[in-house]
N, C-alpha and C positions, 0 to 999 in steps of 0.2 A: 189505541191498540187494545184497550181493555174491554171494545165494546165492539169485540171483532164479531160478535154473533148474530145482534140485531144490522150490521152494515150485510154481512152473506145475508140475510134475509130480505134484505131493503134490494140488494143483486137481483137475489134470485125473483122476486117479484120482475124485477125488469126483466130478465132472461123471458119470464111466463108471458108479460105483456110483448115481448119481441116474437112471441109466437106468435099473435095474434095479428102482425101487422101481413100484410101480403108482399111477398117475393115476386117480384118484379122477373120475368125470366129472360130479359136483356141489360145489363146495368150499364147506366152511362160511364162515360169517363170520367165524368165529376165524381159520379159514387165510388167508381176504383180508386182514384186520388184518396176520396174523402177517407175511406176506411183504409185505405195505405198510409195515411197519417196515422192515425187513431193507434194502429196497430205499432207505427215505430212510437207514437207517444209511450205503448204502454212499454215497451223495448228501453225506452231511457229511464221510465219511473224503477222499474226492475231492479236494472243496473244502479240506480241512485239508494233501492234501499236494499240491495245486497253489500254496497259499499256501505252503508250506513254500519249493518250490521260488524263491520269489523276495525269500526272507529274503538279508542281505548276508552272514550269519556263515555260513560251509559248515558248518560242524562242528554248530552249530544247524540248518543244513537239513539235513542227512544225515542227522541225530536224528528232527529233525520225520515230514520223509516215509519212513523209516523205520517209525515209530509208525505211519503213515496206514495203509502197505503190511499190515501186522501187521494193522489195524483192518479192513481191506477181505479179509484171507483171513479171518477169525474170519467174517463176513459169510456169504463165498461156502461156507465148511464148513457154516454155517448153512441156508444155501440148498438144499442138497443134501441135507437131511433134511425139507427143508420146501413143505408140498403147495402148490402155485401160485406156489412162486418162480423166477424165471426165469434158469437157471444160463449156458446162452449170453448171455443181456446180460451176467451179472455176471463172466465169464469175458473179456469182449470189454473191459468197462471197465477190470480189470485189468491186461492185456496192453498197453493202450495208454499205460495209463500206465509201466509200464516200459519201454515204450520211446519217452516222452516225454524221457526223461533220462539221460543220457550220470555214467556214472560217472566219479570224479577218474581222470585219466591214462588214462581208458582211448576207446579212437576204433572205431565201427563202419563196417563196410566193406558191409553188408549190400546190394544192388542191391536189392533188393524188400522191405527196409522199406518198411513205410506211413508217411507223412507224421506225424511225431508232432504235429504242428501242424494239430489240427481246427479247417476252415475251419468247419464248421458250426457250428461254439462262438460265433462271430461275428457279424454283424450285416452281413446282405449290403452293406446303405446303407455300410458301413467301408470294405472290400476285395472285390473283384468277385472271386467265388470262381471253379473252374475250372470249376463245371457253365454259369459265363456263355455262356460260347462256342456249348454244344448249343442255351442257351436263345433266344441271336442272331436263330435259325431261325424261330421263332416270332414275330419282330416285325421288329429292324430287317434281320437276317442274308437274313429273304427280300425285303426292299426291296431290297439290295445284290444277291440272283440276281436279281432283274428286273432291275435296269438295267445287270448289265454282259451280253455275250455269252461262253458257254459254248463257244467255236469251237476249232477243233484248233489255232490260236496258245498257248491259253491251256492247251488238255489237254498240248500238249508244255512248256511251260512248269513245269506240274503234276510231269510225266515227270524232268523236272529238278532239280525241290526232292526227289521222292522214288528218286532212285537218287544220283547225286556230289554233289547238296549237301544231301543230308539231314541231315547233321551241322550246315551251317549252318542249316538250318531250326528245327534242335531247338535250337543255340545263343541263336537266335533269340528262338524262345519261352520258354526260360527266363530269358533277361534282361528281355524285354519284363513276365516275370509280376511281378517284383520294381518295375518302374517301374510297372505297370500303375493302383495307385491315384495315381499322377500323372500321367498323360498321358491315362487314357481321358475323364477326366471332361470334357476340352477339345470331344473331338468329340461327344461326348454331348448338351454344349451345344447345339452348332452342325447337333444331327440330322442327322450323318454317323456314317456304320457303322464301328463299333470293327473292324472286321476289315480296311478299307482303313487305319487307322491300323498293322496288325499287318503287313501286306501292305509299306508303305510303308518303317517299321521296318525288317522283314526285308531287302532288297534295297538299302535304301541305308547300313547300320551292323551288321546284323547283332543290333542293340542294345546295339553298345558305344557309350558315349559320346562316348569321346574320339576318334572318326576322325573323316579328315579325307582330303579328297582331291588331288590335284596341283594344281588349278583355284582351290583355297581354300573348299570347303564341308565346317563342317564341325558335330561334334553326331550325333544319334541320328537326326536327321532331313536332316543334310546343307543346313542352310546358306549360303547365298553371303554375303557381308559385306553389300552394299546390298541385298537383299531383307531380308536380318533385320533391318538397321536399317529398312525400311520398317515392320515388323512389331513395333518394341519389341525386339531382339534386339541384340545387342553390348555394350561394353563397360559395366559397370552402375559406373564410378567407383571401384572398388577393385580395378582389374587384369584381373577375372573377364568373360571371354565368355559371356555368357548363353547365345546359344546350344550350346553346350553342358549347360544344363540342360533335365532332360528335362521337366519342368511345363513352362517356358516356350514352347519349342522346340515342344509338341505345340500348345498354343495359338495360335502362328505359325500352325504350317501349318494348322490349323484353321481362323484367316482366311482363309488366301491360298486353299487349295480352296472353300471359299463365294463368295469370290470370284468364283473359275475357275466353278463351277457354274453362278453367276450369268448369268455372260458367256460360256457354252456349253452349253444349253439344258440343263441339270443333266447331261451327257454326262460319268462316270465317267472313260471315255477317254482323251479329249479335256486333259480337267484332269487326269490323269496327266502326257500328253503336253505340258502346260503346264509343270507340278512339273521334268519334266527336261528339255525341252529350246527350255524359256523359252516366258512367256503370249505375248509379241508373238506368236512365230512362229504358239502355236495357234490366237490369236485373227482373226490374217490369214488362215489356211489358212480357218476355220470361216466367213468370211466369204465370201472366195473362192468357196467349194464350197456356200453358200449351207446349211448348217449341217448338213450330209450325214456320217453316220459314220463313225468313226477307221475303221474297219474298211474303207472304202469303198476303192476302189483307188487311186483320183487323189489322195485324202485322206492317207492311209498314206505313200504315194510321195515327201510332203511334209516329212517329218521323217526325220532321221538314222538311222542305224542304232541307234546307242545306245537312243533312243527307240523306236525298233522293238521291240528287246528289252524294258526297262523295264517297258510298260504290262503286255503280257501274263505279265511275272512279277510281277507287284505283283498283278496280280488270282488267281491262280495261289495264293500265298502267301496271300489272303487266303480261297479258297475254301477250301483245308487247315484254313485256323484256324475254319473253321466245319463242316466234315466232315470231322474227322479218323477218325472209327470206320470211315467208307465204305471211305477209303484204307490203315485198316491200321496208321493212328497212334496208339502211345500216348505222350500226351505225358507230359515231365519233374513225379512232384511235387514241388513248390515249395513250404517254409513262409513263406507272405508276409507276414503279420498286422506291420505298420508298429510298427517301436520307436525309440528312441534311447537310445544310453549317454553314460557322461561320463567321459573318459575318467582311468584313476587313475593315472597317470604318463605321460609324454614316449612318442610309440608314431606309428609311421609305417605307411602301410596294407599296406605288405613286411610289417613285424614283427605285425602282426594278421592276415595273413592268414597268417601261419606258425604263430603261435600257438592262433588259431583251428582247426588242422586243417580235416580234411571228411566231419565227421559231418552226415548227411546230405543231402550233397551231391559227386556225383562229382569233381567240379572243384574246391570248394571256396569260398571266398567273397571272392577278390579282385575280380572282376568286378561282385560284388552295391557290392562296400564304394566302389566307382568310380563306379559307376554311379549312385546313391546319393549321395555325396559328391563331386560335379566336378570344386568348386574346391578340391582337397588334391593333389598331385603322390604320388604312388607311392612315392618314394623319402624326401620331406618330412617331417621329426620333425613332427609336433602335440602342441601343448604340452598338459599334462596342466591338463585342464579342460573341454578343448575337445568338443563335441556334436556325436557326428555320426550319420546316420541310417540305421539296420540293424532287424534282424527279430527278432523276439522269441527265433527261436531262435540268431540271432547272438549278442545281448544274453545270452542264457545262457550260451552258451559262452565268451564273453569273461567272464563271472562266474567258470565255473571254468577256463579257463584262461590265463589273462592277468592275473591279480592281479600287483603287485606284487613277493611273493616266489612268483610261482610258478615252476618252471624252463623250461615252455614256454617262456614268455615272455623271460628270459634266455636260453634258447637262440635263440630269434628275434632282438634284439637283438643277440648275437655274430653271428648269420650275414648279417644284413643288414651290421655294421659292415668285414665283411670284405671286404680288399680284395687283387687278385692280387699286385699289387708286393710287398704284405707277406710276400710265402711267398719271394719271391730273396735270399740272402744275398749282399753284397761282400766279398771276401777280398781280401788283399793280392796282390805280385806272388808266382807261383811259383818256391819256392826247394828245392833237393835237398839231400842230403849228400853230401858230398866222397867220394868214391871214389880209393882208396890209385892215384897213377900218372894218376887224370882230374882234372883242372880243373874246379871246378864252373864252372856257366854265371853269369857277370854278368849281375845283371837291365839292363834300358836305364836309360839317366840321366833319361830323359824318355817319357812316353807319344809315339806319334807325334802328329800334327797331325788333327785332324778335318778331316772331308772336305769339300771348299767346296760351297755347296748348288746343287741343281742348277738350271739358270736356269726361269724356268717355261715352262710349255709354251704356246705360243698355243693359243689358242680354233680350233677348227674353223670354218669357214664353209659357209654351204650358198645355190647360188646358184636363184631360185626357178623352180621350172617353170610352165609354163603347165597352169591346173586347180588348183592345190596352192593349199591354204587353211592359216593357222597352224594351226587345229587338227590339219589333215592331219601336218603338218611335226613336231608336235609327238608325236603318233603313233609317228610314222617313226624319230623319234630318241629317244625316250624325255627329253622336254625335259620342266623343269619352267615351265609358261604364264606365268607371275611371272616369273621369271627369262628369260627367252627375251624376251619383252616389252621387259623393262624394257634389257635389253642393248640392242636393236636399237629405241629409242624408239618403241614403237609405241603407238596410243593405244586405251585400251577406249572405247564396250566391242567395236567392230570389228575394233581391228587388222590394219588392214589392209596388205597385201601386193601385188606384181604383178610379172610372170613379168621376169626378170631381174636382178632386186634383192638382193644379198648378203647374206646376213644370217648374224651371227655366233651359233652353237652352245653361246653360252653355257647352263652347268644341263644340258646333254644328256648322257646317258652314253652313248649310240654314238658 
């Protein structure tokens, strides 16, 4: 297996010399037999060294698919003398399978390897493969361009995700593909378009899990505490905020936009404009204006700036995830195919994601194993036993590199367990040699006194102007809305204020 590169070449030689033989343009029966063997031969070597690969003993798998490897060029030299067999499939199978698999100690850095994790191998009903997105178009993806509006809000919004936050777009999509058999299936339910879920995602988490806002929303989907507990969301009796899990979380908001649809004449908008900046407000406006679109002037004028922005990047981000080729996109490939391991000693998601390396993956797979696993803290030993849920090709590489005695993994474990204090040494006091005619120096009898602490500092105050809303205020000084609140007893969910009233800066960092 180590000398995967001179056997493609010893191939590809044969492929070259199979050009040169002549095509018969009738082939007998014997030849279709001949190469319908050859071809279910190479059909069991496959299958012998895919099953190799998820033997526990390495030394038995390296054996195994070894032998496969061996079994599949005797095949493909085969091929290459033989009339009607088809040497690009057997050259194509080949090659993927080496680079299905990651040799001991060794890590690829390739940018444009292919995805060694064939989604077609699978069963679309499992994992929503990446041709999902084009196929959108075709069904729900053009229900979702009917109903929102394609207006220059939403093309500069477009303009945004594809020049300064294109990074975060793409971060985007690669976390959302690792949650994706969790969370689509919610809106699927509820005959809403996966692409306003990706939209949604995008813009309020990026598709990390664990954010969270100054306000207290937090999750993949951004959260408020009493909305999720309307929805099934919060503390599930063992510590753990649901929402922060991304199944849950999408099934929330899958309520609440059916909801909002309901009670704004299915206006995509509208129920964006709900999501941030609260259903009363939309639900007054939409009444108001006698259920006249977000778009409309009077309508628009109604909602915050924040919400201003919001809607048209959420539709924006969701049109990307359904015409990405239009714009230029290639998105990340992602091996998704849903595994779990167990784990074979004490390991924290630092020390797997160290040991893990980022074979095929730029980044690597802290963010999948987070995202993934909620309720585990980053820095947190998990006792060895414990199940947590990763990708098959995770699963694999924690096979070879995370065992027990492997050194990875010992190296990851040293590096997580380090800590900076531990690199200062204390010495004693400084002492010299006496010099023939100097006096050495006497050390002091006593260290001096520590230094009395300093008194604290009072809280700033800020006294209110006329106009100025806590939200404004909070703005302004960079407070946190909890803390600002609860100093100055104010009460949700108004808080209210009025021009004169002091109020003390507590949580503010101006």
């Amino acid at each position: 297996m180590s000398c995967r590169v001179p056997v493609l070449a010893a191939l590809a030689a044969a492929f070259i010399a199979s050009l040169s033989t002549p095509v018969a343009h009738a082939q007998s029966k014997r030849d279709l037999a001949a190469a319908a063997a050859l071809q279910q031969r190479l059909e069991v070597a496959e299958k012998h060294y895919r099953d190799a690969l998820l033997a526990e003993d390495e030394e038995a798998a390296a054996k195994a698919s070894g032998n496969a490897l061996t079994e599949i060029k005797a095949v493909i030299e085969a091929c290459a003398v033989q009339k009607g067999c088809s040497m690009p499939g057997m050259l194509a199978t080949y090659e993927r399978l080496l680079k299905a698999t990651p040799q001991p100690g060794e890590e690829v850095f390739d940018d444009e390897v292919e995805d060694p994790i064939d989604e077609g191998d699978f069963s679309a009903a499992e994992v929503p493969d990446e041709a999902n997105a084009a196929s959108l178009l075709s069904e729900e993806g053009k229900r979702f361009v009917q109903q929102v509006q394609f207006n220059p809000a939403v093309q500069a919004g477009i303009r945004r995700w594809l020049t300064d936050m294109r990074p975060s777009l793409m971060d985007s999509y690669e976390n959302y593909r690792y949650m994706q058999h969790l969370m689509a299936p919610a809106f699927k339910r509820h005959g809403l378009p996966e692409a306003l879920l990706f939209g949604i995602m995008a813009k309020e988490s990026n598709g990390k899990v664990h954010a969270g806002s100054r306000a207290g929303a937090v999750g993949p989907l951004q959260f408020m505490p009493a909305t999720g507990r309307r929805f099934g969301l919060g503390n599930d009796g063992t510590g753990f905020d649901t929402r922060y899990d991304p199944r849950a979380s999408a099934d929330a908001a899958a309520q609440y936009l059916t909801e909002r649809m309901t009670q704004l004449n299915s206006s995509i908008e509208l129920s964006l404009a709900g999501y941030n900046g609260g259903e009363g407000r939309a639900l007054r406006v939409f009444r108001e204006k006698n259920g006249r679109s977000f778009w409309d002037y009077d309508v628009y004028n109604q909602f915050p700036a924040e919400t201003k922005d919001y809607v048209p990047m959420v539709i924006a981000a969701a049109w990307l995830f359904l015409h990405p080729k239009e714009y230029g996109i290639r998105w990340p490939r992602v091996g998704t195919r849903p595994a779990s391991i167990s784990l074979a000693q004490p390991a924290s998601i630092y020390e797997l994601t160290i040991c893990l390396g980022n074979y095929g993956s730029r980044d690597g797979y802290m963010r999948a194993l987070r995202n993934l696993n909620p309720r585990w803290d980053v820095d947190s030993p998990m006792p060895a036993g414990t199940t947590l849920n990763v990708t098959t090709r995770i699963a694999w590489l924690y096979r070879f590199n995370c065992g027990s005695n492997s050194k990875r993994a010992q190296l990851a474990k040293q590096l997580v367990a380090s800590n900076v204090q531990s690199a200062l040494v204390r010495i004693g006091p400084m002492t010299t040699a006496p010099v023939a005619g100097i006096e050495a120096p006497v050390p002091d009898a006593a260290p001096p006194p520590p230094p009395k602490p300093a008194k604290p500092v009072k809280a700033k105050t800020h006294k209110v102007k006329r106009g100025e809303t806590l939200s404004s205020i909070v703005r302004k000084f960079d407070c946190d809305l909890g803390d600002l609140a609860k100093a100055n007893k104010l009460k949700a969910p108004k808080y209210a204020i009025k021009p004169g009233q002091s109020l003390s800066l507590v949580g503010c960092k101006d």
